[in-house]
C-alpha positions in Angstrom: 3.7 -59.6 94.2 5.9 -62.6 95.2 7.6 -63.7 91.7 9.8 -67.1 91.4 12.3 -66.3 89.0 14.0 -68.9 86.7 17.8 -67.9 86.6 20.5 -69.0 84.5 23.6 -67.1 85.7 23.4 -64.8 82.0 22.2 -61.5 81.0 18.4 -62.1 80.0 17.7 -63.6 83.9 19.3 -61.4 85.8 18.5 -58.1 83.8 15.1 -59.8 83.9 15.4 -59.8 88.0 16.3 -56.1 87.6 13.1 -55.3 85.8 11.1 -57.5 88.5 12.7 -55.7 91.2 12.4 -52.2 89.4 8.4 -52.7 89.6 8.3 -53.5 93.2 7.7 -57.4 93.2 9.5 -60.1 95.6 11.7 -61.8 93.6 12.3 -64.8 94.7 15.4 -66.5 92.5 15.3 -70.4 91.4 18.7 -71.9 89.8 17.9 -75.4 88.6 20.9 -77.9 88.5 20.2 -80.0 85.3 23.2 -81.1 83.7 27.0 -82.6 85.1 29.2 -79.6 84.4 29.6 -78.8 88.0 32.3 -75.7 86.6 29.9 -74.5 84.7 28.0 -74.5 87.6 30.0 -72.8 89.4 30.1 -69.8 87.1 26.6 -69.8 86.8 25.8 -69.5 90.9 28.8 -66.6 91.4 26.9 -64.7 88.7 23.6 -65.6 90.6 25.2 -64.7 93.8 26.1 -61.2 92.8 22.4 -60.8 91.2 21.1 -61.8 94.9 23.5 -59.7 96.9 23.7 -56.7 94.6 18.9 -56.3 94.0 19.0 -57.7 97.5 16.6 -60.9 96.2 16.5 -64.4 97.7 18.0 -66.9 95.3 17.7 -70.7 95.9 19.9 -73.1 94.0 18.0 -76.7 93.3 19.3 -80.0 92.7 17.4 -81.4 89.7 20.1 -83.4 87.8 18.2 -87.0 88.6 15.0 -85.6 86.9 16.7 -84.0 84.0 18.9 -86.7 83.0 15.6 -89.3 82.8 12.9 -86.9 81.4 15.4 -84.8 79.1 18.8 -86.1 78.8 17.9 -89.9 78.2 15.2 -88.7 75.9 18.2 -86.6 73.7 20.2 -89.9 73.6 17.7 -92.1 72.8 16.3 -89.7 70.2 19.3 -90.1 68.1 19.8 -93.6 68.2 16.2 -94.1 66.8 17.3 -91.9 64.2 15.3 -89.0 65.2 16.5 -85.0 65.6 15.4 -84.4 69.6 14.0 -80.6 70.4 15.5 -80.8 73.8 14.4 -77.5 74.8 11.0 -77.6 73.9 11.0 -80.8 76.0 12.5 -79.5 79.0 10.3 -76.1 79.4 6.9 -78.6 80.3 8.4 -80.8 82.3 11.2 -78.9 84.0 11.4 -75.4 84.0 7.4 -74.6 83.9 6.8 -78.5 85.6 9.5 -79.1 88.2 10.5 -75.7 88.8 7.0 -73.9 88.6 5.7 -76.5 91.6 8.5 -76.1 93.3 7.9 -72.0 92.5 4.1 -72.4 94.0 5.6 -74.5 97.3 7.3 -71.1 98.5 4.1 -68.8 97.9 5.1 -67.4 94.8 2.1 -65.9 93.3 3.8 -65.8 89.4 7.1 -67.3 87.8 8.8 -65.2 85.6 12.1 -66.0 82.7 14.0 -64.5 80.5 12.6 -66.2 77.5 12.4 -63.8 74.5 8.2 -64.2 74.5 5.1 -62.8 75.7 1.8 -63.8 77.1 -1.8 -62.8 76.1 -5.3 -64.2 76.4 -4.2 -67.4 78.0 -1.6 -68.2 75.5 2.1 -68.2 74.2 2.2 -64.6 72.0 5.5 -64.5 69.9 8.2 -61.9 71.3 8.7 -58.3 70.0 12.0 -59.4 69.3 11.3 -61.8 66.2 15.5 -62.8 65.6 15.3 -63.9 69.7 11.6 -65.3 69.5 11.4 -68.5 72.0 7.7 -69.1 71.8 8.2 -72.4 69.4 10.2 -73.8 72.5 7.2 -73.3 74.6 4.0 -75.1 72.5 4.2 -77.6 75.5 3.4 -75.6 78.7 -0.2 -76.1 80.1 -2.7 -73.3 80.3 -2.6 -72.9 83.8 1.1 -72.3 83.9 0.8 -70.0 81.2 -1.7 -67.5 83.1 0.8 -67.3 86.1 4.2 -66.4 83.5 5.7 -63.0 83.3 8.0 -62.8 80.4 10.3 -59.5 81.3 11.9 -59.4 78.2 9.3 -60.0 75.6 8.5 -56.5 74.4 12.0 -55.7 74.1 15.1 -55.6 71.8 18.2 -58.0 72.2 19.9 -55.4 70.9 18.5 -52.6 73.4 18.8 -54.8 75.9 22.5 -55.8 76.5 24.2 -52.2 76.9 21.7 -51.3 79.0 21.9 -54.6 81.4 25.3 -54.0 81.2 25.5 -50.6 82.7 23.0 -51.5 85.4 24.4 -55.5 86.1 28.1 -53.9 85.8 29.9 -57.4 87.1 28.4 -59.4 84.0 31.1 -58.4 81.5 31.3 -55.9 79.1 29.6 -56.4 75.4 33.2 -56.9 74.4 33.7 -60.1 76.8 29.9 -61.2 77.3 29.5 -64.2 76.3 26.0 -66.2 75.3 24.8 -69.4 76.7 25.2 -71.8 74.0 21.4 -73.1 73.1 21.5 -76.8 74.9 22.8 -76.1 78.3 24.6 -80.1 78.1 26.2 -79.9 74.9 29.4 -78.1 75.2 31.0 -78.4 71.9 28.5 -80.8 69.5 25.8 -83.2 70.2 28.0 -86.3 69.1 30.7 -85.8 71.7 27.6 -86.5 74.3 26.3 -89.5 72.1 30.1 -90.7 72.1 29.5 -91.4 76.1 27.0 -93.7 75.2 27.8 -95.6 71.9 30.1 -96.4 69.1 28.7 -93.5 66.8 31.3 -94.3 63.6 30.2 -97.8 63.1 30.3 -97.4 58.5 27.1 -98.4 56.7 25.9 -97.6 53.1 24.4 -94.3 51.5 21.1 -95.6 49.5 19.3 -92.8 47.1 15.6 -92.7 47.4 15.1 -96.0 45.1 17.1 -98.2 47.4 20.7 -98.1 45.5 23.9 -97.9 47.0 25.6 -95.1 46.1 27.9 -94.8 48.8 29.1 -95.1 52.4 28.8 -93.2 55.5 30.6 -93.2 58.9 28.0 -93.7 61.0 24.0 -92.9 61.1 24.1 -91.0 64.5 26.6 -88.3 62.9 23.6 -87.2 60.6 20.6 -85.3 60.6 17.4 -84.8 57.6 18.5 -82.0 55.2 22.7 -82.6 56.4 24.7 -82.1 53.1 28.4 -81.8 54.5 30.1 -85.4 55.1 28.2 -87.5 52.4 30.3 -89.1 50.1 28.5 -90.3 46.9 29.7 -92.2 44.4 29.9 -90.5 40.8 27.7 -88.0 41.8 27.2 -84.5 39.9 24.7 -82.8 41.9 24.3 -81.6 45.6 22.8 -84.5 47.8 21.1 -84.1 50.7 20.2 -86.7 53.4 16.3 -87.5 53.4 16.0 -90.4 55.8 17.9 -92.4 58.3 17.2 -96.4 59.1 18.9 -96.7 62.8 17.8 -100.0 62.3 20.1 -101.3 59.8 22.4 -98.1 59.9 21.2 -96.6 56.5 21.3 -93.0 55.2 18.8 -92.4 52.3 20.1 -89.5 50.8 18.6 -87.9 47.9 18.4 -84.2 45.8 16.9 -80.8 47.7 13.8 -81.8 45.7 13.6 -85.0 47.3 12.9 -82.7 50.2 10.7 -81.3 49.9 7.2 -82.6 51.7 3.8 -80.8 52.0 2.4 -83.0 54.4 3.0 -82.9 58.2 1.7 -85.6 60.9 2.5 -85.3 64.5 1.8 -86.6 67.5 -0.3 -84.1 69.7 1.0 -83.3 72.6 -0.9 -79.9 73.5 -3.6 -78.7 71.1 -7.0 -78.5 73.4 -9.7 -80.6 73.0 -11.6 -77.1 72.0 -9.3 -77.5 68.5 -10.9 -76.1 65.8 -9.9 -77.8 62.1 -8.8 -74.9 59.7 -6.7 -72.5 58.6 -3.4 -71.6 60.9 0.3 -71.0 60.5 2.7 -73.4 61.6 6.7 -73.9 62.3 8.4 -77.4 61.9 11.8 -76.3 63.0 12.7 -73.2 65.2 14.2 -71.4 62.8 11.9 -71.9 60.2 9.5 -69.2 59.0 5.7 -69.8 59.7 3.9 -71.9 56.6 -0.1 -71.5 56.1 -1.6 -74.8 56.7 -4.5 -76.5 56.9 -4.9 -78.5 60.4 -6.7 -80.6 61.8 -6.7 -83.6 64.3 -7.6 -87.5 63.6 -7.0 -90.2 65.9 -4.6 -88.1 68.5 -2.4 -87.3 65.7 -2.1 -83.5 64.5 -2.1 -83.5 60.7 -1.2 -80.8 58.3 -1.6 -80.1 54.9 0.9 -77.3 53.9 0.3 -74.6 51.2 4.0 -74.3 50.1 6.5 -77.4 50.9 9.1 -77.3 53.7 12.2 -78.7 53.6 14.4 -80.7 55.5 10.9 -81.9 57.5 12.6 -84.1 60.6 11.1 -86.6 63.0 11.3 -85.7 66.2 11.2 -81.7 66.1 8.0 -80.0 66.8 5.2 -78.6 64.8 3.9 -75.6 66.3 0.5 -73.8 65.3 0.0 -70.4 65.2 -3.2 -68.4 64.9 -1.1 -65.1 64.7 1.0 -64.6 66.5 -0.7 -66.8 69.2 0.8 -70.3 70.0 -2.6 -72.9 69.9 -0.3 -76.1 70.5 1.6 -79.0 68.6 3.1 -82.1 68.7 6.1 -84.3 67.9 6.4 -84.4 64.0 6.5 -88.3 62.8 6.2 -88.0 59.3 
């Protein structure tokens, strides 16, 4: 079978193009250019190169910087100064990597496209990984059902952990586990999401703290430089407990901070973005950040807005993130949380 495989330079892809080649497929290798860091880059494709030259696969390298900085990059800045918390990943894999990439895949007759994602397919759907500590299948609630049937997911009955001596030994010229290094989990940001935001505004413009009644209680440096549920960096006047923040007003450059208790919601609403018009209203588990256990929730969908009633409270809910539903194991779809 002719496979399009997604690669990123690291371990997971090209041990991934090993397994591919191990079973007899064509691999055919896709490198996606997104982001400006033309070293990192470079690094990347002389991994990519030895992957190619050393399983003897065709490897193509893509230009797709124009595309990613309007559907993914703007869409990270303008996230934060609307005083949202972006999911950049999950945003990427629909329109990029299983959009862009996956037509691009089917131009050059590949039958399937495969990653290294830490996930697995089944029954038309996003399954969770074996591998629950490297599970990736909240990043892809987005991907439409017929990309899904066409995904192979190498890795996603295996162990991280079982994985990287063995890739090691095979893939020699990746390192050793002593100098391996992982990707960092937002292929733009290079040290924290600010110093990008610092390209685009004045991030430390001072405003007030207000607690959940409206008082000033004390002064931040800037709105951008915080995120629902942050504790570190608030200064509070006279205060005796931890404070958390709750809420941020980009608008008049506000932080709303508050007690873990103030928290704590039990009531999601999101805007759908790919639960079917087949639906059903009822019982499921969902996720509101990545790494955030799965919470039993009533769902159900009114007016194009997913909405869901949790059993236990979450905390640190943040607009912007995803809600993902689960029956199982299974990925059914979400949305972009609002409230």
């Amino acid at each position: 079978m002719k496979v399009a495989l997604l690669m990123s330079g690291g371990i997971d892809s090209s041990y991934s193009a090993y397994l591919l080649k191990q079973e007899g497929h064509e691999v055919i290798g896709i490198y996606l250019k997104l982001h400006e860091d033309e070293k990192k880059h470079a690094v990347n494709i002389a991994n990519i190169e030895k992957v190619s030259k050393y399983l003897e696969i065709e490897t193509h390298v893509i230009d797709a910087k124009t595309l990613f900085k309007e559907h993914v990059y703007d869409y990270f800045v303008r996230s934060y100064e609307q005083g949202l918390t972006p999911n950049p990943c999950a945003y990427c894999n629909p329109r990029m990597k299983f959009g862009f990439a996956f037509e691009k895949a089917m131009e050059m007759g590949c039958e399937k496209i495969a990653t290294g994602h830490y996930a697995r397919v089944e029954n038309g759907h996003i399954k969770e990984a074996f591998d629950m500590s490297k599970d990736q299948s909240y990043f892809l609630f987005g991907l439409k059902k017929e990309v899904i049937e066409k995904i192979i997911f190498p890795l996603g009955d295996m162990l991280k952990v079982d994985i990287k001596p063995i890739a090691l030994e095979k893939l020699p010229w990746l390192g050793t586990l002593e100098t391996y290094k992982e990707s960092q989990e937002i292929c733009f940001v290079t040290d924290t999401y600010i110093e990008v935001l610092k390209k685009h505004h004045n991030v430390d413009q001072k405003g007030v703290i207000k607690d959940v009644e409206g008082n000033v209680i004390g002064e931040h440096k800037g709105y951008m430089h915080y995120t629902i549920g942050k504790r570190k960096g608030l200064t509070i006047d006279g205060a005796h407990d931890p404070h958390f923040v709750v809420n941020i007003d980009a608008k008049t450059n506000t932080v709303i901070a508050g007690t873990k208790e103030d928290l704590i919601q039990t009531k999601v609403i999101a805007e759908n973005f790919s639960l079917g018009e087949d639906f059903k209203e009822g019982e499921y588990g969902v996720k509101v950040r990545y790494r955030s256990a799965k919470t039993k929730a009533h769902v159900s969908v009114v007016d194009g807005k997913i909405v869901a009633q949790l059993h236990e409270g979450v905390y640190g809910l943040a607009s912007g993130q995803a809600l993902v539903v689960y029956q199982d194991d299974l990925v059914i779809g979400g949305g972009w949380i609002e409230a």
